[in-house]
TORTI-16703 format. One record per residue (C-alpha): z, y, x. Coordinates in steps of 0.02 Angstrom, whole numbers, padded with zeros to 5 digits, always signed. Example, Ala and Ser with C-alpha at 12.3 -4.5 7.8 and 13.67 -1.06 7.14 Angstrom:
+00390-00225+00615+00357-00053+00684
//
This chain:
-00856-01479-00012-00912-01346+00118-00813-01306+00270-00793-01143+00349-00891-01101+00504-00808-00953+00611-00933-00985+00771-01093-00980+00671-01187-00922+00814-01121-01034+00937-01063-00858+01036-00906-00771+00992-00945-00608+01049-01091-00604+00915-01002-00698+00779-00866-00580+00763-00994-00442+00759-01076-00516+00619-00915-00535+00550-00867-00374+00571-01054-00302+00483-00976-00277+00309-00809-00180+00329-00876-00077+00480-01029-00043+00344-00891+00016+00202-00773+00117+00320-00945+00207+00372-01022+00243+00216-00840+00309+00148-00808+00420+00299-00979+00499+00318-00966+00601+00120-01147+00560+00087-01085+00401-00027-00981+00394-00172-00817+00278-00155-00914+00158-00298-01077+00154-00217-01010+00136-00050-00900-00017-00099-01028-00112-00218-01172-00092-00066-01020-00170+00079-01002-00307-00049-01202-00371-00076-01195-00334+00117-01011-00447+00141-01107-00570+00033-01271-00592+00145-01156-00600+00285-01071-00744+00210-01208-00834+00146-01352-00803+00277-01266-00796+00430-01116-00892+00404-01187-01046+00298-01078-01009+00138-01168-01083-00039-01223-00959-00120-01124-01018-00295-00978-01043-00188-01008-00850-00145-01063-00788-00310-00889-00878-00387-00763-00810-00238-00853-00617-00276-00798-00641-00476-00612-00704-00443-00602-00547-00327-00660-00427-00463-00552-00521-00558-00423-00500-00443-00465-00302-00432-00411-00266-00580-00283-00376-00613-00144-00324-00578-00200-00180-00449-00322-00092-00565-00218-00118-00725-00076-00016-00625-00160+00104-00567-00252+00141-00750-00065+00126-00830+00009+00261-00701-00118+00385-00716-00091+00365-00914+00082+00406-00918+00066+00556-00811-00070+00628-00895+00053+00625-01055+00182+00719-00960+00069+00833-00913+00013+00865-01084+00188+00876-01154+00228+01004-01012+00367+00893-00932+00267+00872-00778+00288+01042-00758+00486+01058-00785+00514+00911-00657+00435+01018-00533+00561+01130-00566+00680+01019-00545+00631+00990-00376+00607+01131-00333+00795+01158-00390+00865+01039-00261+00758+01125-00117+00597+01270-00122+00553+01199+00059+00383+01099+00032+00434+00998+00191+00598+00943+00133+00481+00918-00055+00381+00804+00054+00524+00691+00121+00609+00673-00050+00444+00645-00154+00329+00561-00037+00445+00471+00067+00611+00420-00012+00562+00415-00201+00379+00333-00146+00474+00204-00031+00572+00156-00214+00410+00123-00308+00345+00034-00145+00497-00103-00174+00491-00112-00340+00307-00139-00372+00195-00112-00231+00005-00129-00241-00035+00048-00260+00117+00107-00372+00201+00208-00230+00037+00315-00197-00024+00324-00379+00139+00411-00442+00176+00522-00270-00006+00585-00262+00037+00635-00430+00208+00724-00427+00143+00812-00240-00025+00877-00342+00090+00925-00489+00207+01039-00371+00063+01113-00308+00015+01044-00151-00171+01064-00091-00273+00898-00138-00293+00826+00048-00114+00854+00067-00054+00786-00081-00170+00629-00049-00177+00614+00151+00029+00636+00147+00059+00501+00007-00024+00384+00121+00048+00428+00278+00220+00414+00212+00191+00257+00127+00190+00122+00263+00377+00086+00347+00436+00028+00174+00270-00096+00141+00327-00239+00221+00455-00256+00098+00366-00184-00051+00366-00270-00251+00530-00336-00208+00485-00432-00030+00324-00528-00094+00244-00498+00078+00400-00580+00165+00356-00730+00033+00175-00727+00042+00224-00748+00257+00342-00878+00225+00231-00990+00139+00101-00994+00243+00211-01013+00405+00331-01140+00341+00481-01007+00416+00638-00955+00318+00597-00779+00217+00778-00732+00277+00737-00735+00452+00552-00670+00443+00621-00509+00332+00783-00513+00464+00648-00511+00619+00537-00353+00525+00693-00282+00487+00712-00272+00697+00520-00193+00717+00503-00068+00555+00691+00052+00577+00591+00119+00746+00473+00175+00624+00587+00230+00446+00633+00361+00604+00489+00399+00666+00344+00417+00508+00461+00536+00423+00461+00670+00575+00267+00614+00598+00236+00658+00405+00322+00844+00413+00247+00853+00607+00035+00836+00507+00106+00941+00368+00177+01070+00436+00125+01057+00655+00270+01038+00782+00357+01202+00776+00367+01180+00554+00428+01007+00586+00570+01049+00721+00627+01218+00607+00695+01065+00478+00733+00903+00585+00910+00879+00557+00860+00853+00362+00712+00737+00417+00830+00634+00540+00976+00610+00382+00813+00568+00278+00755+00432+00401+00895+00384+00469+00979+00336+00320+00840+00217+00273+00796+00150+00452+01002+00108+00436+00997+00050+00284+00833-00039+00319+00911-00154+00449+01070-00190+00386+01016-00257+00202+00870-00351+00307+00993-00440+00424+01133-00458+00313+01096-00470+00149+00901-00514+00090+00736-00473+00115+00702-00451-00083+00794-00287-00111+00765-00177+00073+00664-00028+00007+00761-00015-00163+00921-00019-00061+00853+00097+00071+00767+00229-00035+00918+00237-00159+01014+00274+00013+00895+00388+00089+00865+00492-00069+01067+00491-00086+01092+00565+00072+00949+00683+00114+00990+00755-00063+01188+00777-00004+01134+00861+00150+01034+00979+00057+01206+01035-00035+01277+01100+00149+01116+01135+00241+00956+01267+00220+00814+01288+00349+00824+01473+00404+00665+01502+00340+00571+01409+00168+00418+01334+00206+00300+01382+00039+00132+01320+00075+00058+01177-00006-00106+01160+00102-00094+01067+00270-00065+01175+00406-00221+01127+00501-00347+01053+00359-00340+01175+00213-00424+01130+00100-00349+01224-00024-00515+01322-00079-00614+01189-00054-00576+01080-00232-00474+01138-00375-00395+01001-00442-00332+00989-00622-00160+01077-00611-00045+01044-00782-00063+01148-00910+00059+01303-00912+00216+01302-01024+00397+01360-01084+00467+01270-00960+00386+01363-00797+00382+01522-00871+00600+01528-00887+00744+01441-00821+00740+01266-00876+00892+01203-00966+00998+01043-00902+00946+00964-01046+00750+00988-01029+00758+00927-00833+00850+00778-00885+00691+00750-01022+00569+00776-00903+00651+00641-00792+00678+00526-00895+00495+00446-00906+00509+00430-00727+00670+00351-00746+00613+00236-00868+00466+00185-00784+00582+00151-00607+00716+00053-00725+00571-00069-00811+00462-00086-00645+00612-00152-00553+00651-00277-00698+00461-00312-00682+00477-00378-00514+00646-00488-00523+00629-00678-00516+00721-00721-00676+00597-00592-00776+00430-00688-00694+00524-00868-00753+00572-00795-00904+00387-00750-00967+00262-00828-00855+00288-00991-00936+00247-00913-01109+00127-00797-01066+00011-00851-00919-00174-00897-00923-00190-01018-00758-00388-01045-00727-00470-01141-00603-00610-01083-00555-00739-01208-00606-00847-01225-00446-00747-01152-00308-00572-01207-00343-00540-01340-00181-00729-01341-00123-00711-01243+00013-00618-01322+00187-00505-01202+00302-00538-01283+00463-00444-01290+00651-00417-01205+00757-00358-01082+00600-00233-01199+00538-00158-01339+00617-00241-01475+00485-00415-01469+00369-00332-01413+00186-00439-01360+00040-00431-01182-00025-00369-01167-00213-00468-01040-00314-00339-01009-00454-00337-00841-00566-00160-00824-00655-00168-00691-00788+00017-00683-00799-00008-00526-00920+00168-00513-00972+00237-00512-00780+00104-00385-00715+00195-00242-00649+00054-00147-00746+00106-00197-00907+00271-00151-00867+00188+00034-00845+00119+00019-00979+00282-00015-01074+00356+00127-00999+00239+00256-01049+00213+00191-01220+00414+00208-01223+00398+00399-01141+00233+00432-01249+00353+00395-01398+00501+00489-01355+00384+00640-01299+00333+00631-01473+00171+00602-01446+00096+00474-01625+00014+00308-01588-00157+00396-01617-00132+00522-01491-00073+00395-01366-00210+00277-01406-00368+00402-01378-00272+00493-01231-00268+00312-01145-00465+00295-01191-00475+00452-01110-00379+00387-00944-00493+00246-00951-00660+00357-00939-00554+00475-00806-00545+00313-00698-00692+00215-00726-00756+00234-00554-00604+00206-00465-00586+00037-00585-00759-00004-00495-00735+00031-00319-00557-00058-00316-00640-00219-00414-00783-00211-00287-00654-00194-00130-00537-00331-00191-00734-00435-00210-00791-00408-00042-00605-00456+00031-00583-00605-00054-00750-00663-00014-00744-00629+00177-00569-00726+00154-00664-00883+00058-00799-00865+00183-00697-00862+00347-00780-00710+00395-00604-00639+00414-00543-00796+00518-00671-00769+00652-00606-00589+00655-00440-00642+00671-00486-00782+00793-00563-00622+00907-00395-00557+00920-00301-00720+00964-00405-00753+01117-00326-00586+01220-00188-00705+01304-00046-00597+01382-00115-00449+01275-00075-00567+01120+00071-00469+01048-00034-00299+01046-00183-00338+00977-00101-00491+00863-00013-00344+00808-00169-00261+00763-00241-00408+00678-00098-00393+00549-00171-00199+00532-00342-00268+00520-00276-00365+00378-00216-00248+00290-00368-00121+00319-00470-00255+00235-00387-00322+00115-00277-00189+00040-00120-00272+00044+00013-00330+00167+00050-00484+00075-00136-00537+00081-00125-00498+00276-00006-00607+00270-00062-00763+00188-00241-00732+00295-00176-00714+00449+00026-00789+00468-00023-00945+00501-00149-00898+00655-00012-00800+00698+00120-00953+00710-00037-01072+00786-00069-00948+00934+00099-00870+00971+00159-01068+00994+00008-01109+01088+00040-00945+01213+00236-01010+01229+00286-00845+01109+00408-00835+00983+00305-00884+00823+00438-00793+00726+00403-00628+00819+00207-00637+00814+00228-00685+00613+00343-00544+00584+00227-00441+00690+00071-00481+00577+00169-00400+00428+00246-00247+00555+00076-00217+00614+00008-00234+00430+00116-00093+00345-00007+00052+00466-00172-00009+00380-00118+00015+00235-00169+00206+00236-00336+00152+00276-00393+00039+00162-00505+00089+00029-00418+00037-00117-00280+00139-00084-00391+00284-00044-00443+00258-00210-00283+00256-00265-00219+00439-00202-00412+00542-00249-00373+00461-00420-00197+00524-00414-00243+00691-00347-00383+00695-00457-00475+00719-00275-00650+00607-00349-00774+00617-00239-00662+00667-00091-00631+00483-00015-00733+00503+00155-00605+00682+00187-00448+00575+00145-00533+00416+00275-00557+00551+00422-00381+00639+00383-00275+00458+00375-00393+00352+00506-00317+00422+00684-00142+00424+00614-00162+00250+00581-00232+00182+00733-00109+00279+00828+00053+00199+00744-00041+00031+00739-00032+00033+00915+00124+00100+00936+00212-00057+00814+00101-00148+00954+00172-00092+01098+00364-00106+01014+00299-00301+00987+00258-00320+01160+00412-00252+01232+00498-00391+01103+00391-00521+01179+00413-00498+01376+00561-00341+01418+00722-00356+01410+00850-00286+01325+00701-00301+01178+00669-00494+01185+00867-00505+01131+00812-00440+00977+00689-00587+00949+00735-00713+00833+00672-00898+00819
//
C-alpha cells in the first residue's frame, strides 16, 4: 500500500511546479511545430512518469501498471471511436455521398456562417449527447472539411463550438461521474449547470461566427445565430431543471437544429458569406487536405432521393449511437459481454489521502472492456450497416478499414499516450496537488475553482474525468470556505466544458478529422486564447453566483 504525497517538497509553491513539469512540457512541445503530436505525447509521458516516481515517491511498478491501464484506457473506448468514425466517412467519401450531403447543405443555406452553426454547433452538440469522447469533433471536422472549409477552420471551429453542450455529453455521464464522487443528487447538479452553461449556448455560437468570420461577418447574420443559440440555451435550461440531466444536448440540439433550420425558410443574410478559410488565419494555401473524390452528384442537381441516401449513414449512425448510450442497452449487454480486470498490482495499492477527500480510501484500478456497450462498436455497426447499403462487399469494407487503421496509426498513439500520462498523474496525485494549488485562493475560490475544473479537462481530455478528479475537492473546499458545495461542484463541470478545446486528445481528434496530420501545434495556438478567455468568463459568472445578488438566487443546495 503506498499513499499519495501532494507536498513532496515540503513547499507548495515548488510542489505544484513539479507537478505542473509534465503537461506544461506537452502543451509546449505541441504548440511550438518542431514535434510531432506522437513524439510530443510519448516524451510528456516518460517525463509525467519521472515526475511521479522521482519527485513524488510513487513505486515505480505502481507507475509502470497505472501508464498501461491508461493506454488501455486510450484506446478503449476513445481510440476505438475515433478509428470507427473516420472509417465510415472515408466510405462515404468513396461512394461519393459525402459529396451529395454537402449539397444538401448547401441546399438549406450557401452562407458558410449559417453552415457553421448548423454543422458545427447544433448537429455536433447531438453527437456530443449521444456519445461524447471525441464523437462530436471527429464527425464535424469531417462534414466542415468535406464542404470545403480550409483545414484550421474546419478543425479550430469544431472545437470551439464544441464545449456548452459537454457537460451533458454521452447522455449526462459527466453529471454521473460528479455525482458519485460528491455524494449530491445528479438532478440537482445537472439542474445547477443547467443555471451556468445557457449564458454560454448564447454566447459560443456568436463567438464561433465572430473567429470565423470577424465582428462585422458575424453581426451581417446575428438574428440566425441568436434563434440558433437561443433555442438551445432555452431548451438547455428547461429539460435541465425540469425534466433530467440524461437527455439536455439531444433535446437541445434536436431544438436548435429545428429552429435555426425554420428561420432559414423566412430569412437570408443580404449578402452570402462563401469563404471557407478563417477570416484572419488562412491557411487555405498552406495544406491541401484530401478533398472527396468528384462525382455525379456535384456535377448536377441532386435528386430527393440521392440526398436522402447520402443522409442516411449519418442517420443511422445518430439512431444506433443514441441507443448506444441508454441505460437499458449497457444492462442489457454488459452482463454478457464485459471483460472486468483488476489490475494485478495496482488495483487498491495506492491511498487517496486528506485533505483531498474527507477519509483515506483506496483507489480501484479496474479495466472494463465492455466491448458490446462501447459507443465505438456502435460506429462500427453503423458503418458496417452504411458500408452495406452503399454497396460496398465485405472485402472492400474489410481492407478499406485496414486502410483507416494505417491512416490513423499515429493519432491511435498520441491519444493512448495522453490518456497514459493522465491517468498516471491521477494515480500519482500529481493532479491533486494541482488542484490543491487552486483551492488555497480563499475569496477568489469560485474563479479559479472554476478553472481547476478547466485544468481538468485540459489534462485529462474529458469532463467526466474532471469530474471524478476534482468534485470531491470541490465539495471539501467550497464547505470549508462556507460556499455552496453544489455551486463549486457544478462549477468544476461548467468550468470543465472550455478545456475541452485544448486538450490534446481532442486536438488529435479534429487534424485526424481534417486530415490536418502534422498540424496540431497551429490548431493549440488557434484554440488556446479562446479557451482561457471563456474559462474565465464561466469563472467570473460562478463568482457572481457565489457572492451578488440577484445571481446567488440562482444557487441551489
Amino acid at each position: 500500500m503506498w499513499n499519495q504525497v501532494y507536498d513532496p517538497f515540503g513547499n507548495a509553491w515548488l510542489s505544484t511546479l513539479a507537478a505542473a513539469v509534465p503537461v506544461v512540457a506537452l502543451l509546449g512541445l505541441i504548440a511550438s511545430g518542431k514535434v510531432k503530436a506522437h513524439i510530443a505525447a510519448v516524451i510528456s509521458l516518460g517525463i509525467a512518469l519521472l515526475v511521479a516516481t522521482v519527485l513524488f515517491g510513487m513505486p515505480t511498478g505502481l507507475a509502470l501498471r497505472a501508464t498501461a491501464l491508461g493506454v488501455a484506457t486510450g484506446l478503449f473506448p476513445i481510440g476505438w471511436i475515433i478509428l470507427n468514425v473516420i472509417f465510415l466517412y472515408r466510405l462515404t467519401v468513396e461512394k461519393g455521398w459525402f459529396a451529395t450531403l454537402q449539397q444538401s447543405v448547401a441546399g438549406i443555406t450557401t452562407d458558410r456562417r449559417l453552415q457553421l452553426l448548423l454543422v458545427a454547433f447544433a448537429f455536433g452538440a447531438f453527437f456530443e449527447g449521444a456519445g461524447g469522447f471525441g464523437t462530436p469533433v471527429a464527425v464535424t471536422g469531417a462534414i466542415l472539411i468535406g464542404l470545403g472549409f480550409s483545414p484550421l477552420a474546419a478543425s479550430g471551429l469544431s472545437l470551439i463550438a464544441n464545449t456548452a453542450p459537454v457537460a451533458y455529453g454521452a447522455l449526462g455521464a459527466p453529471i454521473q461521474g460528479l455525482a458519485s464522487v460528491t455524494g449530491y443528487d445528479p438532478y440537482v447538479l445537472g439542474a445547477m449547470i443547467g443555471r451556468q452553461l445557457p449564458f454560454f449556448s448564447i454566447l459560443v455560437p456568436f463567438w464561433l461566427i465572430a473567429v470565423f468570420a470577424g465582428f462585422r461577418g458575424m453581426m451581417q447574420v446575428w438574428p440566425a445565430i441568436l434563434v440558433c443559440g437561443a433555442s438551445f440555451a432555452g431548451a438547455q435550461f428547461l429539460i435541465s431543471n425540469y425534466v433530467n440531466p440524461w437527455i439536455v444536448d439531444i433535446g437541445a440540439s434536436l431544438i436548435s437544429m429545428g429552429a435555426l433550420v425554420a428561420f432559414l425558410k423566412v430569412w437570408h443574410p443580404a449578402q452570402a458569406w462563401t469563404s471557407t478559410a478563417l477570416r484572419t488565419h488562412d491557411d487555405s494555401m498552406a495544406y491541401a487536405p484530401p478533398r472527396p473524390a468528384a462525382s455525379a452528384a456535384v456535377e448536377r442537381h441532386a435528386s430527393q432521393r440521392e440526398i436522402v441516401m447520402a443522409w442516411v449513414p449519418w442517420i443511422i449512425l445518430s439512431v444506433i449511437v443514441a441507443i448506444w448510450g441508454t441505460g437499458w442497452f449497457k444492462a442489457l449487454v454488459n452482463p454478457l459481454f464485459t471483460w472486468r480486470y483488476e489490475v494485478e498490482g495496482l488495483h487498491n495499492l495506492i491511498m487517496k489521502v486528506p485533505p483531498v477527500v474527507a477519509q483515506p480510501h483506496p483507489e480501484p484500478a479496474v479495466f472494463l472492456f465492455t466491448y458490446m456497450s462501447f459507443t465505438g462498436t456502435g460506429v462500427l455497426f453503423a458503418a458496417i450497416i452504411s458500408g452495406l447499403i452503399m454497396g460496398f462487399g465485405p472485402v472492400r469494407m474489410a481492407k478499406a478499414y485496414i486502410e483507416t487503421i494505417w491512416v490513423l496509426r499515429t493519432s491511435l498513439i498520441t491519444i493512448a499516450a495522453m490518456l497514459a500520462l493522465g491517468v498516471l498523474t491521477r494515480y500519482a496525485g500529481v493532479d491533486a496537488t494541482l488542484g490543491l494549488a487552486f483551492a488555497g485562493t480563499g475569496i477568489l475560490y469560485p474563479f479559479f475553482g472554476t478553472l481547476l475544473g478547466w485544468l481538468g479537462v485540459a489534462l485529462t481530455g474529458s469532463d467526466t474525468a474532471s469530474n471524478v478528479l476534482f468534485g470531491g475537492l470541490q465539495r471539501i473546499t467550497s464547505e470549508q470556505l462556507g460556499l455552496s458545495g453544489v455551486l463549486m461542484a457544478s462549477a468544476n463541470s461548467s468550468g470543465g466544458v472550455m478545456g475541452k478545446m485544448i486538450d490534446a486528445q481532442s486536438i488529435v481528434v479534429a487534424s485526424t478529422a481534417t486530415g490536418y496530420f502534422g498540424q496540431e501545434s497551429r490548431i493549440l495556438r488557434f484554440v488556446f486564447w479562446h479557451s482561457i478567455v471563456l474559462a474565465c468568463l464561466v469563472g467570473g459568472l460562478v463568482m457572481l453566483q457565489a457572492y451578488v445578488y440577484p445571481f446567488t438566487a440562482m444557487v441551489l443546495h
